[in-house]
N, CA, C and O atoms as a DFTB+ gen file, in Angstrom:
632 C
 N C O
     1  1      20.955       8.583       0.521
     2  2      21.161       7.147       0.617
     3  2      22.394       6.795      -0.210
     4  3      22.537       7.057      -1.404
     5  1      23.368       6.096       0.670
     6  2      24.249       5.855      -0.202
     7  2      24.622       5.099      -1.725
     8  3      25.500       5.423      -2.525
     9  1      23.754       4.121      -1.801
    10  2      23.173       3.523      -2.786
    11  2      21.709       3.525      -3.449
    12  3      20.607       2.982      -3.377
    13  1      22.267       4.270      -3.977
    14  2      20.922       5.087      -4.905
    15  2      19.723       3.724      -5.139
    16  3      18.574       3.698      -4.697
    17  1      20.461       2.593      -6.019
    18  2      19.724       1.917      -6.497
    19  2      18.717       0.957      -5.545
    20  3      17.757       0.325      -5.986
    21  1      19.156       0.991      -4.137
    22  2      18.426       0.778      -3.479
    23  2      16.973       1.482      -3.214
    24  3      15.966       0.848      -2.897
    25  1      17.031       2.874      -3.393
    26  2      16.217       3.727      -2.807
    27  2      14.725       3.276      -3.377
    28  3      14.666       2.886      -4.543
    29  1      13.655       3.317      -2.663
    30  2      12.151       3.282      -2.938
    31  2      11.274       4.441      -2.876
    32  3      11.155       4.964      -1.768
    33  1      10.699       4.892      -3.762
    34  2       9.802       5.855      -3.678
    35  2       8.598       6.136      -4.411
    36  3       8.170       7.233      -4.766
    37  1       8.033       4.803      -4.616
    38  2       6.818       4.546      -5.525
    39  2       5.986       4.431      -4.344
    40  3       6.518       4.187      -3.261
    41  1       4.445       4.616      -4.467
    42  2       3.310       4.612      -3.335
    43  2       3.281       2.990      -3.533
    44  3       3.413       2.352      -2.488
    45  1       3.181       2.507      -4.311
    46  2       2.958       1.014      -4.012
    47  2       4.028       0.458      -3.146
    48  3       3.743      -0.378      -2.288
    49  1       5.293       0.893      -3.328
    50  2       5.884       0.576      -2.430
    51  2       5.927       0.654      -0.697
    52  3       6.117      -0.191       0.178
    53  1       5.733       1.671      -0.697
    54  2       5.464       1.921       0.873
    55  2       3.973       1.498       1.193
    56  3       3.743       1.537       2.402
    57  1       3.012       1.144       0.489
    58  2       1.796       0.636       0.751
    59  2       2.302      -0.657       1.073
    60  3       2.189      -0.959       2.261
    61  1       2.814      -1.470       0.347
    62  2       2.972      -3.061       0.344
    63  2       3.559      -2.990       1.710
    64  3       2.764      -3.455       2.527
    65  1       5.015      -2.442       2.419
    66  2       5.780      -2.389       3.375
    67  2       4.787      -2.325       4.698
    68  3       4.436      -3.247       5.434
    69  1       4.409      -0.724       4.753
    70  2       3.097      -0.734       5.359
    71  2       2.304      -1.664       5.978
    72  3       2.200      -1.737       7.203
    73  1       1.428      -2.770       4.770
    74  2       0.460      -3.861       4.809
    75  2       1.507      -5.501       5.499
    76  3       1.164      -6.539       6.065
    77  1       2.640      -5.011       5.107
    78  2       3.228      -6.505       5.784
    79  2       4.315      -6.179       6.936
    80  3       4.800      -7.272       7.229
    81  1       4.643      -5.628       7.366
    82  2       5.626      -4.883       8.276
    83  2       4.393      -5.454       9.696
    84  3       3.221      -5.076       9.725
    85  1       4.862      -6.160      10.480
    86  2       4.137      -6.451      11.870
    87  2       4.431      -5.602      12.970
    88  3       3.524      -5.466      13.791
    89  1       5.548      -4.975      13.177
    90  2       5.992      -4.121      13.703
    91  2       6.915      -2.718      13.699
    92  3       8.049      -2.642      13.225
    93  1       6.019      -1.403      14.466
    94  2       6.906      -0.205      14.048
    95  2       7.664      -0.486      15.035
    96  3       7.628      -1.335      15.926
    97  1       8.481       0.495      14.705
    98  2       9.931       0.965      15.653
    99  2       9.771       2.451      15.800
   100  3       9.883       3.206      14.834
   101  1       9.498       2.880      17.067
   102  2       8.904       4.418      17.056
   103  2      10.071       5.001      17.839
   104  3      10.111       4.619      19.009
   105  1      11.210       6.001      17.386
   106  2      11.712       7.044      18.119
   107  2      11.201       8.130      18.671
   108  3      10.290       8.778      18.155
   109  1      11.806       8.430      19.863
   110  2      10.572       9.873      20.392
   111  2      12.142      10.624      21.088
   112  3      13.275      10.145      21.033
   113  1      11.773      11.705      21.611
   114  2      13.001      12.480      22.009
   115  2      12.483      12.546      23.413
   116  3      11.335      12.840      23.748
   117  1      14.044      12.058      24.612
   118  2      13.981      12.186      25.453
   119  2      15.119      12.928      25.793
   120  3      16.090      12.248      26.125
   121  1      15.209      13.749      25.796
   122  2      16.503      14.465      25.977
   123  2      18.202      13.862      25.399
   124  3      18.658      13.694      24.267
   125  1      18.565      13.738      26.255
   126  2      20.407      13.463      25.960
   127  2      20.187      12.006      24.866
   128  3      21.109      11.949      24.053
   129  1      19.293      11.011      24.736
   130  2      19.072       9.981      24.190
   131  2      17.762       9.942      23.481
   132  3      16.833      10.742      23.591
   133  1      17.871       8.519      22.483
   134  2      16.356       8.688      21.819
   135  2      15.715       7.439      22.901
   136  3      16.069       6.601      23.730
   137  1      14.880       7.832      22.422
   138  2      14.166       6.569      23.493
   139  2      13.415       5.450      22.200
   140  3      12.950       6.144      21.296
   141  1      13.342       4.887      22.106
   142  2      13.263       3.699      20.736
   143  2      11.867       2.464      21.774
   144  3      12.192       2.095      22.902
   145  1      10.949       2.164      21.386
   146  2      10.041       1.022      21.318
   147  2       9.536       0.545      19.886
   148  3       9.557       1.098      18.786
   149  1       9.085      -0.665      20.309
   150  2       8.676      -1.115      19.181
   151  2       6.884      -1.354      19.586
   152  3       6.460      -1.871      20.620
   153  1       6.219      -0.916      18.663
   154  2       4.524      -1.240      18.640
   155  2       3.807      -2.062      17.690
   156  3       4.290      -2.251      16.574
   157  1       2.785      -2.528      18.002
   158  2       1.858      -2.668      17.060
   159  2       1.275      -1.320      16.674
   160  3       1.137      -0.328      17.390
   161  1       0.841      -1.552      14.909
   162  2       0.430       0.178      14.305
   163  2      -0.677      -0.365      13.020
   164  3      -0.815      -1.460      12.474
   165  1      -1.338       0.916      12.851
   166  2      -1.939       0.679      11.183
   167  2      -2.004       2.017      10.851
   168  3      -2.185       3.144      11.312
   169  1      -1.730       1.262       9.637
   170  2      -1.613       2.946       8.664
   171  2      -3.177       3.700       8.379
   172  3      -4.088       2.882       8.513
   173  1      -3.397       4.362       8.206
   174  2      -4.622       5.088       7.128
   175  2      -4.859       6.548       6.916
   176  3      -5.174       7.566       7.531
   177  1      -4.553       6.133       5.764
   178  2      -3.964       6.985       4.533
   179  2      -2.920       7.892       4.908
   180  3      -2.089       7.074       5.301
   181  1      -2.298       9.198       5.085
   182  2      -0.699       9.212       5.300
   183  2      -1.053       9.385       7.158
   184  3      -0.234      10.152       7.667
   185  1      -1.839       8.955       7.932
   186  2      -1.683       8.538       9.592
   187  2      -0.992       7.406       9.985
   188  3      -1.042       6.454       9.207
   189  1      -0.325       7.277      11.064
   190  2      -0.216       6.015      11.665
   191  2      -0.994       6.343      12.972
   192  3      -1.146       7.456      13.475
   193  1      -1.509       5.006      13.469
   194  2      -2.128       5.213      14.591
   195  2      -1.299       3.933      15.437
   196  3      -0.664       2.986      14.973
   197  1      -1.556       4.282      16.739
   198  2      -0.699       3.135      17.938
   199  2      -1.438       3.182      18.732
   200  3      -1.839       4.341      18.628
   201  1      -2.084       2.640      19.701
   202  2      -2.261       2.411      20.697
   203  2      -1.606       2.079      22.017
   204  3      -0.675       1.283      22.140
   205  1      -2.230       2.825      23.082
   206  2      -1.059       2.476      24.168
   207  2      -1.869       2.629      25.987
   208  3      -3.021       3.036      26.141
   209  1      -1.181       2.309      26.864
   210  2      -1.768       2.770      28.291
   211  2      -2.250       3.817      28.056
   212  3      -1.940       4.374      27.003
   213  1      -3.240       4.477      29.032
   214  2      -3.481       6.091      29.328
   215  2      -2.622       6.727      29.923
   216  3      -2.817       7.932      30.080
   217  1      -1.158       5.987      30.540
   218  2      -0.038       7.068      30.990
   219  2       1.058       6.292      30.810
   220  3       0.962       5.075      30.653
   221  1       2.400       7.047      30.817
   222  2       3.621       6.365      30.669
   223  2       4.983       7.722      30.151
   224  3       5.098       8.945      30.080
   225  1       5.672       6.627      29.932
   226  2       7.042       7.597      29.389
   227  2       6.334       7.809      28.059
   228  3       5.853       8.928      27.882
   229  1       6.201       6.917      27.116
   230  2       6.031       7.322      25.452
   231  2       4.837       8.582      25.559
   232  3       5.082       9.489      24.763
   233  1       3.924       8.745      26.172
   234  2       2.828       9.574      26.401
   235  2       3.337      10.847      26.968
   236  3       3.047      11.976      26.574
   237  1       4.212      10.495      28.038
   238  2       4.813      12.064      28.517
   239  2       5.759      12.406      27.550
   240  3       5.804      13.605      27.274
   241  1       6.578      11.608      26.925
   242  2       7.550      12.266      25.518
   243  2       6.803      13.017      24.446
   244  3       7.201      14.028      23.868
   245  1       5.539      12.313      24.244
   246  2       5.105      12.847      23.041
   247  2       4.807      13.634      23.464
   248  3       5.329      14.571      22.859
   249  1       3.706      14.282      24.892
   250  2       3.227      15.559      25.215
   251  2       4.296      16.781      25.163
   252  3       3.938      17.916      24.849
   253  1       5.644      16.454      25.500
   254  2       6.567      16.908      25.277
   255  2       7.235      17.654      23.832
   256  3       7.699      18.784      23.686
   257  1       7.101      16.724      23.025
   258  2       7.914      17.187      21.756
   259  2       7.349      15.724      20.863
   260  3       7.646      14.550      21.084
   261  1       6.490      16.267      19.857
   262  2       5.539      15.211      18.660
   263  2       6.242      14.899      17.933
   264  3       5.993      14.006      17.123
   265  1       7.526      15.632      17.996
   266  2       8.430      15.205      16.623
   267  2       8.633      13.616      16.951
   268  3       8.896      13.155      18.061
   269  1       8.509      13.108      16.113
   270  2       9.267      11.298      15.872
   271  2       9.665      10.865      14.671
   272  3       9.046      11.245      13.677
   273  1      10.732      10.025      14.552
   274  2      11.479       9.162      13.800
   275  2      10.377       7.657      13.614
   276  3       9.734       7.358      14.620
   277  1      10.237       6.957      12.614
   278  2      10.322       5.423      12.587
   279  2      10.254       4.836      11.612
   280  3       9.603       5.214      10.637
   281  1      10.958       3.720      11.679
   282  2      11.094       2.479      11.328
   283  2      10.566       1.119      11.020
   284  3      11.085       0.347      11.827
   285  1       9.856       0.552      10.304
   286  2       9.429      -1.111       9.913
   287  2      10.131      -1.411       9.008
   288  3      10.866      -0.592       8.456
   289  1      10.041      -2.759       8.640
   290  2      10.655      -3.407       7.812
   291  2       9.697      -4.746       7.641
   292  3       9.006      -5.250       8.526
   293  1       9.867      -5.285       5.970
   294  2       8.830      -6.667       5.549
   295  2       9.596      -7.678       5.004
   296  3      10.705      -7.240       4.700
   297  1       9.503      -8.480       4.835
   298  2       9.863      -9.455       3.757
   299  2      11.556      -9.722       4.233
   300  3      12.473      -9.775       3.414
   301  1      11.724      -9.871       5.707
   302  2      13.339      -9.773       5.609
   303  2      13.935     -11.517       5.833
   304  3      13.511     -12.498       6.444
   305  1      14.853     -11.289       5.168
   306  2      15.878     -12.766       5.149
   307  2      17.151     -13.040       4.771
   308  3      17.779     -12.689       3.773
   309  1      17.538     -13.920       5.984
   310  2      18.977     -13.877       6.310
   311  2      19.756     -15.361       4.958
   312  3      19.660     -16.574       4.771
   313  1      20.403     -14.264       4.425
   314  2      21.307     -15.735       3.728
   315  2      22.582     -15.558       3.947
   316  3      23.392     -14.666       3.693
   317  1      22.624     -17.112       4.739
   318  2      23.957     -16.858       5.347
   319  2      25.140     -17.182       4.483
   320  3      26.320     -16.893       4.683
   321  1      24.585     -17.853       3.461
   322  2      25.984     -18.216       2.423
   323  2      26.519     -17.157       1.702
   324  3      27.616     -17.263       1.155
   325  1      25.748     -15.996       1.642
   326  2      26.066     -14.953       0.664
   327  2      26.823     -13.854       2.151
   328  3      27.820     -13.152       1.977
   329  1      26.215     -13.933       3.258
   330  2      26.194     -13.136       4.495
   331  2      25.970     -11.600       3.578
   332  3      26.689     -10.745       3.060
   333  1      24.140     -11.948       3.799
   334  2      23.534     -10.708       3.191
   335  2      21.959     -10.466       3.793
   336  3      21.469     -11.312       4.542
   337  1      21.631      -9.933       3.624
   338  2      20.205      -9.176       4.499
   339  2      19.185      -9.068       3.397
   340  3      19.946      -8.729       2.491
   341  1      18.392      -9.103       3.029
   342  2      17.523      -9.126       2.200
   343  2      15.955      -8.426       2.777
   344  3      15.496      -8.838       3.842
   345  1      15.244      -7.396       2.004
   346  2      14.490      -6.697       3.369
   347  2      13.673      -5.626       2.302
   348  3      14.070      -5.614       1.136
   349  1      12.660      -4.824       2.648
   350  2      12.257      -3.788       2.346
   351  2      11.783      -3.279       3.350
   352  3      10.969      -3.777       4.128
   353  1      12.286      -2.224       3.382
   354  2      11.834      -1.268       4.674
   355  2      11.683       0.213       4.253
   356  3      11.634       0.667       3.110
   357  1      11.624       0.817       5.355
   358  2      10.845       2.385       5.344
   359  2      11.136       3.074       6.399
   360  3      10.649       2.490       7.368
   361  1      11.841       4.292       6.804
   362  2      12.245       4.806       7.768
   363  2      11.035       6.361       7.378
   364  3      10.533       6.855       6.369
   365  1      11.033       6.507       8.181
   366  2       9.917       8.078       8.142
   367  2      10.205       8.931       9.488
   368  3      10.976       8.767      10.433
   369  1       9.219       9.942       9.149
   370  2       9.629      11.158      10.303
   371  2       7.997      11.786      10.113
   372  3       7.310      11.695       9.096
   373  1       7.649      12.394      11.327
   374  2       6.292      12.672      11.326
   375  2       5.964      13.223      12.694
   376  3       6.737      12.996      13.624
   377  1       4.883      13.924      12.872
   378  2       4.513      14.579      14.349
   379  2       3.277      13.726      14.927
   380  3       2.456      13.166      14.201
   381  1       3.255      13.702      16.391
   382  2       3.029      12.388      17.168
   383  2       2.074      13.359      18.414
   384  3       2.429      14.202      19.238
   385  1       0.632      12.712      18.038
   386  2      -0.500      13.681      18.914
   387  2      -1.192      12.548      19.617
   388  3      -1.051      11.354      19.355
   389  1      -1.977      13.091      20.567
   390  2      -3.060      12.326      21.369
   391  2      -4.121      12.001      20.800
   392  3      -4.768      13.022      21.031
   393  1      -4.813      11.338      20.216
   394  2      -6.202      11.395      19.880
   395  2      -7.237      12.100      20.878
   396  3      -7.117      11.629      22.009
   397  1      -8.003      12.874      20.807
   398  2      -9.210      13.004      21.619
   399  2     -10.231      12.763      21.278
   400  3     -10.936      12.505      22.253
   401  1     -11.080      12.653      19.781
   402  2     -11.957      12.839      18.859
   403  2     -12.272      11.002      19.490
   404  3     -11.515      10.041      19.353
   405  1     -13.301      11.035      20.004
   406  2     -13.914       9.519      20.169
   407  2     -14.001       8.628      18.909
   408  3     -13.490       7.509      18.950
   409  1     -14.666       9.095      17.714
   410  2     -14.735       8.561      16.871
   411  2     -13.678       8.125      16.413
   412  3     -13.461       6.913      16.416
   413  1     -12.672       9.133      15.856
   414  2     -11.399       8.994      15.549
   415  2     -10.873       7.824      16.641
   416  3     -10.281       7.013      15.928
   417  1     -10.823       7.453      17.736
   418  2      -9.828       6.377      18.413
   419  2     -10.802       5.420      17.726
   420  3     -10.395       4.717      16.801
   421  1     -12.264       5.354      18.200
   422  2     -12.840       4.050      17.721
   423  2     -12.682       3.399      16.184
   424  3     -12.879       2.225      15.871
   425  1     -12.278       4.481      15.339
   426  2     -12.189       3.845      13.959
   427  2     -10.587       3.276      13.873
   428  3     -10.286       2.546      12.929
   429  1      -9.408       3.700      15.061
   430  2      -8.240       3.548      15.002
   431  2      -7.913       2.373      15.689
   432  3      -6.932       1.672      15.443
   433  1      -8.872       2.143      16.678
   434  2      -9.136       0.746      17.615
   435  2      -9.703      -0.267      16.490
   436  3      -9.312      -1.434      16.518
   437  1     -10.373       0.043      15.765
   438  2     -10.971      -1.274      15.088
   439  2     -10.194      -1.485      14.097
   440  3     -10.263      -2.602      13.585
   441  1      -9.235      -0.497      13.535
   442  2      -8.558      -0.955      12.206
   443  2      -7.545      -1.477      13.102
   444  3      -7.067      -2.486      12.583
   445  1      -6.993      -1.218      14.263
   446  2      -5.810      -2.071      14.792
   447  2      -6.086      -3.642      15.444
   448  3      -5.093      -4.331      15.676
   449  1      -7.419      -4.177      15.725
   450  2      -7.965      -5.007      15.732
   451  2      -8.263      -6.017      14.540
   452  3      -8.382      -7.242      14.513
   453  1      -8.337      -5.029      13.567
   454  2      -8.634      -5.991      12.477
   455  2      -7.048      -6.259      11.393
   456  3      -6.623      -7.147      10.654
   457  1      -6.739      -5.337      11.716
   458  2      -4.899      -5.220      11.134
   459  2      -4.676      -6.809      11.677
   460  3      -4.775      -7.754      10.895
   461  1      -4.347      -6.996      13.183
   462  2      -3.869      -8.082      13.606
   463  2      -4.640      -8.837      14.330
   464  3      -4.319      -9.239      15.449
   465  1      -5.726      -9.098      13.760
   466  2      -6.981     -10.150      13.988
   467  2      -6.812     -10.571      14.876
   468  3      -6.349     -11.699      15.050
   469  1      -7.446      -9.054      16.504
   470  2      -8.013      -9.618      17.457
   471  2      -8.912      -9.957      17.882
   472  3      -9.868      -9.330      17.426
   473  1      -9.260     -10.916      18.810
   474  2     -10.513     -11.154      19.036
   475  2     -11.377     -10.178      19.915
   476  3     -11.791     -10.679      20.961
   477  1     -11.691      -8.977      19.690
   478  2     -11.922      -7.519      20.364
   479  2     -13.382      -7.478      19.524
   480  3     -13.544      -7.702      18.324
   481  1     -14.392      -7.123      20.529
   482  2     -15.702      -6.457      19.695
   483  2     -15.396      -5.125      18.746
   484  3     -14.600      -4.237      19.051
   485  1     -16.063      -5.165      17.729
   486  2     -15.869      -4.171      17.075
   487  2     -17.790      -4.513      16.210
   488  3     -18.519      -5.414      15.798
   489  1     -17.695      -2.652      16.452
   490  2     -16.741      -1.559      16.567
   491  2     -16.385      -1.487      18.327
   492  3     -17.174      -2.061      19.078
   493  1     -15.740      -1.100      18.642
   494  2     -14.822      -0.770      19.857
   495  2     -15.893      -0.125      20.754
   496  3     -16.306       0.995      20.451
   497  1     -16.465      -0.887      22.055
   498  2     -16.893       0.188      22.900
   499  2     -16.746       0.964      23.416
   500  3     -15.544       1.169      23.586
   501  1     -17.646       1.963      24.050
   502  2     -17.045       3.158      24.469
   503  2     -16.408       2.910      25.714
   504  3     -15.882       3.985      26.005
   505  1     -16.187       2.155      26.529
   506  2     -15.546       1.289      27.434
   507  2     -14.146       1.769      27.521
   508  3     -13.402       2.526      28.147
   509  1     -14.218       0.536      26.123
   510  2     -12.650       0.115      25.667
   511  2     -12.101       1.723      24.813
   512  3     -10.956       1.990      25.178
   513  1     -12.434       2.339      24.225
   514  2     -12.245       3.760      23.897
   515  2     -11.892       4.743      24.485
   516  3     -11.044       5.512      24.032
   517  1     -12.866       4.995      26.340
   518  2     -12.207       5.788      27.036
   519  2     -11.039       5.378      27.857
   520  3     -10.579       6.409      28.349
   521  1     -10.307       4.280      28.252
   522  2      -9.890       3.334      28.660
   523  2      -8.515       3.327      28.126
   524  3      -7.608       3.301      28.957
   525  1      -8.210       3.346      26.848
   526  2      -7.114       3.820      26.011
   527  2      -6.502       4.623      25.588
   528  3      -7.276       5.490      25.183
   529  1      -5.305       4.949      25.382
   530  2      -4.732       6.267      24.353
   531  2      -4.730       5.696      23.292
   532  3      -4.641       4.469      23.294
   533  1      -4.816       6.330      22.213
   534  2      -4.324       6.180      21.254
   535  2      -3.908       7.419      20.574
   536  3      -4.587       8.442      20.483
   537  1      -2.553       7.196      20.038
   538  2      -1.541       8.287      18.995
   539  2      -2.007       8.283      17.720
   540  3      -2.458       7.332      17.082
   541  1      -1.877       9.324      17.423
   542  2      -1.985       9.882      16.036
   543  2      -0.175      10.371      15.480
   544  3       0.423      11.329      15.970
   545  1       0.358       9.528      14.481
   546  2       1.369      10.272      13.519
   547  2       0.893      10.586      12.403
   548  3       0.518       9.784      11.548
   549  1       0.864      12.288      12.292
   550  2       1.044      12.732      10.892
   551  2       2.311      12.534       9.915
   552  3       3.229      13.350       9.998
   553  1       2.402      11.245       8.797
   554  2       3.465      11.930       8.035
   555  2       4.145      12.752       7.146
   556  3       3.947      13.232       6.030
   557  1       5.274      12.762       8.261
   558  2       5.748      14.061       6.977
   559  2       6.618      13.859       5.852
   560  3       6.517      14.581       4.860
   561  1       7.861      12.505       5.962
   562  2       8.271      12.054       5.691
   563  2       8.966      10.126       5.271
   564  3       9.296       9.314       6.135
   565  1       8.987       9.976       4.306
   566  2       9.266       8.843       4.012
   567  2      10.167       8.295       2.854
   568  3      10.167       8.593       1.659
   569  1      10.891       7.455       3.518
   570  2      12.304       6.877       3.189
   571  2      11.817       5.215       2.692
   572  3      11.282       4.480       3.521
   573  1      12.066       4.762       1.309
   574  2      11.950       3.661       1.129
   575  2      13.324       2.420       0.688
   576  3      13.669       2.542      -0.488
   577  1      13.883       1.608       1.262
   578  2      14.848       1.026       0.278
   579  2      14.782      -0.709       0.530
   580  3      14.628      -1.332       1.580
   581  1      14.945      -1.142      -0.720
   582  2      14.921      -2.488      -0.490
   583  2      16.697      -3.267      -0.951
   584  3      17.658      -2.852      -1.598
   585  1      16.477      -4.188      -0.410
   586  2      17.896      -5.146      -0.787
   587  2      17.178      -6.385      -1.050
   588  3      16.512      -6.981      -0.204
   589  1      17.396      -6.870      -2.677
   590  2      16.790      -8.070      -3.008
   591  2      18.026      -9.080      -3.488
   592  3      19.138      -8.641      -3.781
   593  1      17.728     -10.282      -3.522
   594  2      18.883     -11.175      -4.427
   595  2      18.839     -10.697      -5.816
   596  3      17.789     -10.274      -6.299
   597  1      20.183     -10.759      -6.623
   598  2      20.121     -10.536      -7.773
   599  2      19.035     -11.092      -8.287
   600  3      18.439     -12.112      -7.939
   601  1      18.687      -9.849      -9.702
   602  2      17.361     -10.668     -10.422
   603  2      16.040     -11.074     -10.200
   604  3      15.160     -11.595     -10.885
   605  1      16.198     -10.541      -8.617
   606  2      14.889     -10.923      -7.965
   607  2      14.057      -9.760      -8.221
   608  3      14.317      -8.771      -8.905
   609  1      12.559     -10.167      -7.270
   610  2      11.930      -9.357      -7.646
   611  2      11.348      -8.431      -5.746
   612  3      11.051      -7.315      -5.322
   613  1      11.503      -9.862      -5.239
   614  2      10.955     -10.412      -3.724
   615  2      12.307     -10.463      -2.935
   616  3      13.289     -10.080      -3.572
   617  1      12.516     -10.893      -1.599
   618  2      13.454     -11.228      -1.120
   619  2      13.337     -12.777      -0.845
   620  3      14.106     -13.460      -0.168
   621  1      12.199     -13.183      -1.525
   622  2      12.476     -14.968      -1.325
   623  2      13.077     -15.174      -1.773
   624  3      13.708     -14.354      -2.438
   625  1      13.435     -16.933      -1.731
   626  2      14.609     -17.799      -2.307
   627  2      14.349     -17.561      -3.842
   628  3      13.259     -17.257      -4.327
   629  1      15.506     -17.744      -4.513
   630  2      15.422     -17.699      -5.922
   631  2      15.405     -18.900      -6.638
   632  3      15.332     -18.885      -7.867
């Protein structure tokens, strides 16, 4: 990182990012290009889990090659008088599987339900369980850096 003093690498840090970040940014390898979406996700403990159709491109990439890149970011804000970015984020790298383990989706369905308070029965029927994919990322890696206003602590106003 080019600026050291940016860099993050405390667990509280990437926990907090984690807990407020609304959306990942998941790279997957499609050959000559990356192929980039953005998901809803929840962490638990070093997993991410996603949910998705039972078929598609992101599903045939991953069957392909688990390796993935991604990206969130929390707390970001634009000040335009300074023309500066203000942000904590987290870039990572990690391998990207199918769930099969029933239990395992149903406990990954209800924490993504309750992450972004849907109105979904829970625990998750077996319905809605076979019905879904859901991904498993192991991580392997993680990148933390924030840009705050001087003196700050947050990226709110000062």
């Amino acid at each position: 990182m080019r600026l050291s003093k940016r860099e993050c690498s405390e667990p509280a840090f990437f926990d907090e990012v984690f807990a407020k970040a609304e959306e990942l940014f998941l790279a997957l390898n499609n050959g000559d290009f990356p192929y980039l979406i953005s998901l809803n996700f929840v962490r638990l403990d070093q997993r991410i889990y996603l949910h998705s159709a039972p078929e598609g491109t992101k599903l045939d990439l991953i069957r392909k090659d688990g390796r993935v890149a991604f990206s969130l970011a929390a707390d970001v804000r634009i000040d335009r008088e300074k023309s500066s970015t203000y942000y904590k984020s987290i870039c990572g790298t990690g391998r990207a599987s199918l769930v099969e383990d029933t239990e395992e989706k149903r406990l990954a369905l209800d924490s993504l339900a309750e992450r972004y308070a849907a109105r979904c029965p829970r625990p998750a029927p077996d319905a809605n369980v076979r019905r879904v994919a859901v991904i498993r990322i192991d991580i392997l890696s993680l990148t933390g850096k924030r840009c705050l206003p001087e003196g700050a602590t947050s990226p709110e106003p000062v």
